[in-house]
KEDREN-680416 format. One record per residue (C-alpha): residue in one letter; x, y, z. Coordinates in nm, 2 decimals. Each point is the difference from the previous one (the first is absolute). Example, Ala and Ser with C-alpha at 12.3 -4.5 7.8 and 13.67 -1.06 7.14 Angstrom:
! KEDREN-680416
(drendren 'A'; (1.23; -0.45; 0.78));
(drendren 'S'; (0.14; 0.34; -0.07));
//
This chain:
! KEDREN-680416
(drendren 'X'; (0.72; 5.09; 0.57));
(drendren 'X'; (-0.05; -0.33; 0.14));
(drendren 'X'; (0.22; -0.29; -0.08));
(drendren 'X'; (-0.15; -0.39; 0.06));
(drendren 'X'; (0.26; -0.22; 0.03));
(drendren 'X'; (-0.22; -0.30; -0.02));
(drendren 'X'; (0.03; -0.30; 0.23));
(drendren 'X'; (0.38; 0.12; 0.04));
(drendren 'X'; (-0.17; 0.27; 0.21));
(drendren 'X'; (-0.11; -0.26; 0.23));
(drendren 'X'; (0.22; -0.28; -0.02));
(drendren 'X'; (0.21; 0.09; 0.24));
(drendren 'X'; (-0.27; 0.08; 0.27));
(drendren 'X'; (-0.06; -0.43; -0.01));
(drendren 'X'; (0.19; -0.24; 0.17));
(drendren 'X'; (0.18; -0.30; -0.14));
(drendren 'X'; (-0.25; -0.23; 0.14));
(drendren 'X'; (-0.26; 0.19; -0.16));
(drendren 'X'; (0.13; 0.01; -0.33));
(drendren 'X'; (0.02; -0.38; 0.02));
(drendren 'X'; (-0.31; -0.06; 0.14));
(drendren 'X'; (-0.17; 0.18; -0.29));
(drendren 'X'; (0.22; -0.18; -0.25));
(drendren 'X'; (-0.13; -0.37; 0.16));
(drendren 'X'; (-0.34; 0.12; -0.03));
(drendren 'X'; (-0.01; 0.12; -0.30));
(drendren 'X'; (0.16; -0.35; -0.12));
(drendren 'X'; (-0.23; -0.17; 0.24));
(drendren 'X'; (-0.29; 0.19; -0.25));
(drendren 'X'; (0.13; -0.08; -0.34));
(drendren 'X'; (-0.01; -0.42; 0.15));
(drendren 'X'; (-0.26; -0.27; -0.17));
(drendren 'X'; (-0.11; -0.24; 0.19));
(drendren 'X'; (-0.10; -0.36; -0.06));
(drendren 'X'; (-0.38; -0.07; -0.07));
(drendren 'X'; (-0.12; -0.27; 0.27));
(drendren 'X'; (-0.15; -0.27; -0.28));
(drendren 'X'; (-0.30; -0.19; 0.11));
(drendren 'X'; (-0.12; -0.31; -0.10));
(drendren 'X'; (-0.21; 0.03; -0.25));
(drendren 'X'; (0.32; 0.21; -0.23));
(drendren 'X'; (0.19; -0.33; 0.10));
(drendren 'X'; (-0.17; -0.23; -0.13));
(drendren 'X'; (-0.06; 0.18; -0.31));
(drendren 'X'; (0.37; 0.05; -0.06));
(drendren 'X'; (0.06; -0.33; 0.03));
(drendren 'X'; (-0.27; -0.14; -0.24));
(drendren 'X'; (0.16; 0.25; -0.28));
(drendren 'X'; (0.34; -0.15; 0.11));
(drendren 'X'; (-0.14; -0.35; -0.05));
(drendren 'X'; (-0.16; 0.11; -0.29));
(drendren 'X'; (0.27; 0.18; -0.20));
(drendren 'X'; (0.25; -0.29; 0.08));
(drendren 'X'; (-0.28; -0.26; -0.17));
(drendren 'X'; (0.00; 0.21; -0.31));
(drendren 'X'; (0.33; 0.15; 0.03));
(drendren 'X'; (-0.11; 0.36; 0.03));
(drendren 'X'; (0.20; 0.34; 0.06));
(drendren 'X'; (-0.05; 0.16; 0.31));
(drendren 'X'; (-0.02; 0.30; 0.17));
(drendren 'X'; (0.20; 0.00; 0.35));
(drendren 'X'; (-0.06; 0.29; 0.24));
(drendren 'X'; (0.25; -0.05; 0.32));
(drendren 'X'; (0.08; 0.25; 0.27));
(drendren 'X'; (0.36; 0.03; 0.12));
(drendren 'X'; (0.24; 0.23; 0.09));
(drendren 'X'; (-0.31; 0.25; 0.14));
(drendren 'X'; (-0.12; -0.01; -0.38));
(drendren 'X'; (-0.23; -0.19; -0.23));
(drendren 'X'; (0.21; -0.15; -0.33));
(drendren 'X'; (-0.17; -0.16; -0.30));
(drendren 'X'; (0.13; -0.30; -0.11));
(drendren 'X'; (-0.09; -0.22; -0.35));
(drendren 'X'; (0.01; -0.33; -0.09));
(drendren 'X'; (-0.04; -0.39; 0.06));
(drendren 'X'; (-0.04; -0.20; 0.33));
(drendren 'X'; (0.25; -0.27; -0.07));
(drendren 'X'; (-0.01; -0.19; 0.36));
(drendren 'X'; (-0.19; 0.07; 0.30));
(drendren 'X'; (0.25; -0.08; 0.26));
(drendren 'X'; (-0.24; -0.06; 0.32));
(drendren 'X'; (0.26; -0.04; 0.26));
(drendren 'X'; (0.19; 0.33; -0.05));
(drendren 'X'; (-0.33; 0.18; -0.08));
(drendren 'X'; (0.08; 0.10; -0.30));
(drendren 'X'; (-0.02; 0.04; -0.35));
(drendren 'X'; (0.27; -0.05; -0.27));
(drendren 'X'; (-0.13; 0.21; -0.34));
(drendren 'X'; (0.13; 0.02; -0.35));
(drendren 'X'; (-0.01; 0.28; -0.23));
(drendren 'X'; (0.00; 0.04; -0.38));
(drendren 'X'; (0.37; 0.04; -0.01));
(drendren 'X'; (0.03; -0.33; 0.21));
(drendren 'X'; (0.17; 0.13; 0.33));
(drendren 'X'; (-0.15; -0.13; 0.31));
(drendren 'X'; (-0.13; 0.21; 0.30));
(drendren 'X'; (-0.10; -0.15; 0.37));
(drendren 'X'; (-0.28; 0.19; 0.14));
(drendren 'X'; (-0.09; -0.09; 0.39));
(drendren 'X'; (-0.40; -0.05; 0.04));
(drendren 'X'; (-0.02; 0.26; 0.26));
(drendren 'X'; (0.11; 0.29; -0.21));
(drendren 'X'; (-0.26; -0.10; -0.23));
(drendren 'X'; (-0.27; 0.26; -0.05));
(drendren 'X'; (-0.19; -0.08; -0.33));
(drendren 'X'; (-0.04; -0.22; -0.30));
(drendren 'X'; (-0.12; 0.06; -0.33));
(drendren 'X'; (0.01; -0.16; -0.35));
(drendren 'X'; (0.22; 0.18; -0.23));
(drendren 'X'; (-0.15; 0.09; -0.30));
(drendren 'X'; (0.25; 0.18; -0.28));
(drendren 'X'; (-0.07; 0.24; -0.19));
//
């Protein structure tokens, strides 16, 4: 009868730096990475900024940090130009600082 051991059988063939080679590269695999924007997406996210602060509209904040994209919702309450960024409020009136260059997209918020 033949016993598998699974990868105990051959874990101990593999060398330390192996094991932790594979381990990087399989983290290196699971990794986003952020979307180059290009002008046009610019410009458009910053005419529904504009827009949404005229008519004091929800929206739809999609940043990238921390090697993942995070949704964020609420209200552009400054636009602070020398720190490059933006300070938000939500419905429950806490504030949030988002940096410009995290910034991936913009939408309106439209509830449900």
């Amino acid at each position: 009868m033949i016993r598998d051991r699974g990868n105990i059988e051959w874990t101990a063939m593999m060398l330390p730096e192996h094991v932790k080679a594979l381990r990087e590269f399989d983290c290196d695999q699971t990794k986003k990475k952020k979307p180059e924007l290009d002008e046009q997406h610019l410009s458009l996210m910053e005419e529904t900024i504009s827009e949404a602060m005229a008519e004091n509209l929800e929206l739809c904040f999609t940043y990238f940090q921390k090697d993942d994209f995070h949704l964020y919702i609420g209200n552009v309450h400054f636009i602070d130009t020398y720190r490059k960024e933006l300070r938000l409020v939500n419905f429950h009136e806490e504030t949030f600082i988002l940096k410009l260059e995290n910034l991936v997209d913009v939408r309106i918020h439209y509830p449900l």
